[in-house]
C-alpha positions in Angstrom: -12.2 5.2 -29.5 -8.6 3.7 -29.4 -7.6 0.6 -31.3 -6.1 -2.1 -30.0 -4.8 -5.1 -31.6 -3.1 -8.3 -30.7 -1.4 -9.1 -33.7 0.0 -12.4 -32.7 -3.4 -13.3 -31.8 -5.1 -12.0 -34.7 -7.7 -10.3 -32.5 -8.5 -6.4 -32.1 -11.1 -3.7 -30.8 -11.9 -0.2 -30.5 -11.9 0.2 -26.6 -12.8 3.2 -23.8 -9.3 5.0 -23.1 -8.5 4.6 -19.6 -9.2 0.9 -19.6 -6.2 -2.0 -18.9 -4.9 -4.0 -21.9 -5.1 -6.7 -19.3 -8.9 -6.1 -19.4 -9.1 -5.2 -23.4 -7.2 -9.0 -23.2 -10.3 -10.6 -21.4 -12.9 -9.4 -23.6 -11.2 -10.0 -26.7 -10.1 -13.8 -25.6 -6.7 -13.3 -25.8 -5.1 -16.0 -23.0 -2.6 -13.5 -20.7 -1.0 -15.2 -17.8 -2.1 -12.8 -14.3 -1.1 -15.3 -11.4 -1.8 -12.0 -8.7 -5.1 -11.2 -10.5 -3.5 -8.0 -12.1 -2.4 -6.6 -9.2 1.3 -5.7 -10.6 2.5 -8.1 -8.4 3.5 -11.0 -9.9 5.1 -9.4 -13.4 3.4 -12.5 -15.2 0.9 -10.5 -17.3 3.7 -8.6 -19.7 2.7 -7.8 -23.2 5.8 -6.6 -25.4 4.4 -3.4 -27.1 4.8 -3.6 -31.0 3.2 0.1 -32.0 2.1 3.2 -29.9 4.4 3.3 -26.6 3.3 6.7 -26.2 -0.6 6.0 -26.6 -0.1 4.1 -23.1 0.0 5.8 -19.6 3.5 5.9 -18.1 5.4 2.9 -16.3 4.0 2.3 -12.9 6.3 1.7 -9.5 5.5 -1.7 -10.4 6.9 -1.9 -13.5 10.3 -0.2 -12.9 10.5 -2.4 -10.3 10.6 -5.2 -12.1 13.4 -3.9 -14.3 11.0 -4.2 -17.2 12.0 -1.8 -20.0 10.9 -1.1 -23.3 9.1 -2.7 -25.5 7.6 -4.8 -22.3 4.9 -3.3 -20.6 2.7 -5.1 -17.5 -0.4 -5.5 -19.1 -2.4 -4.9 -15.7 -0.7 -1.9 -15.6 -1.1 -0.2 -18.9 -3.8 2.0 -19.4 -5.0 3.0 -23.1 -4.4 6.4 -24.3 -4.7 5.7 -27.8 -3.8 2.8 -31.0 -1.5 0.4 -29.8 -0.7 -3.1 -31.4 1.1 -5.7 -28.7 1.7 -9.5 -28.5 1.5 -11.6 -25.4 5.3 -12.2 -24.3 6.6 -14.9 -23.4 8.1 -15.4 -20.4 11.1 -17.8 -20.2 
């Protein structure tokens, strides 16, 4: 199973690909901000991807929508392909 790890959080786990780092987030107890309930719609869940870009599925309409571009990702959006490592980003 994939690996994923929030290093600013010190927290990681082996997780089922296809699931949302928005809900890998939950169960590890990592705090991520998801004011529409991770519906893509408020852009308040974003995650700034450290390693493994390419081990998530591809931006969603709701992400180029937002102008978000690399290395931020909508947590709610990105679905686990394989070993990523991410931090919660901080939205100014």
């Amino acid at each position: 199973m994939p690996r994923v790890s929030f290093v600013d959080e010190g927290k990681s786990g082996e997780f089922p690909a296809g699931r949302t780092l928005l809900s890998i987030a939950t169960d590890l107890g990592v705090r991520v901000s998801h004011v529409c309930g991770g519906d893509g719609a408020c852009g308040t869940c974003r995650i700034e991807v450290v390693e493994g870009w390419p081990n998530l599925t591809a931006p969603t309409p709701d992400e180029t929508y937002k102008e978000l571009e690399p290395p931020y990702r909508l947590s709610c959006q990105s679905k686990l392909l394989g070993d990523v490592a991410v931090k919660v980003a901080k939205i100014e």
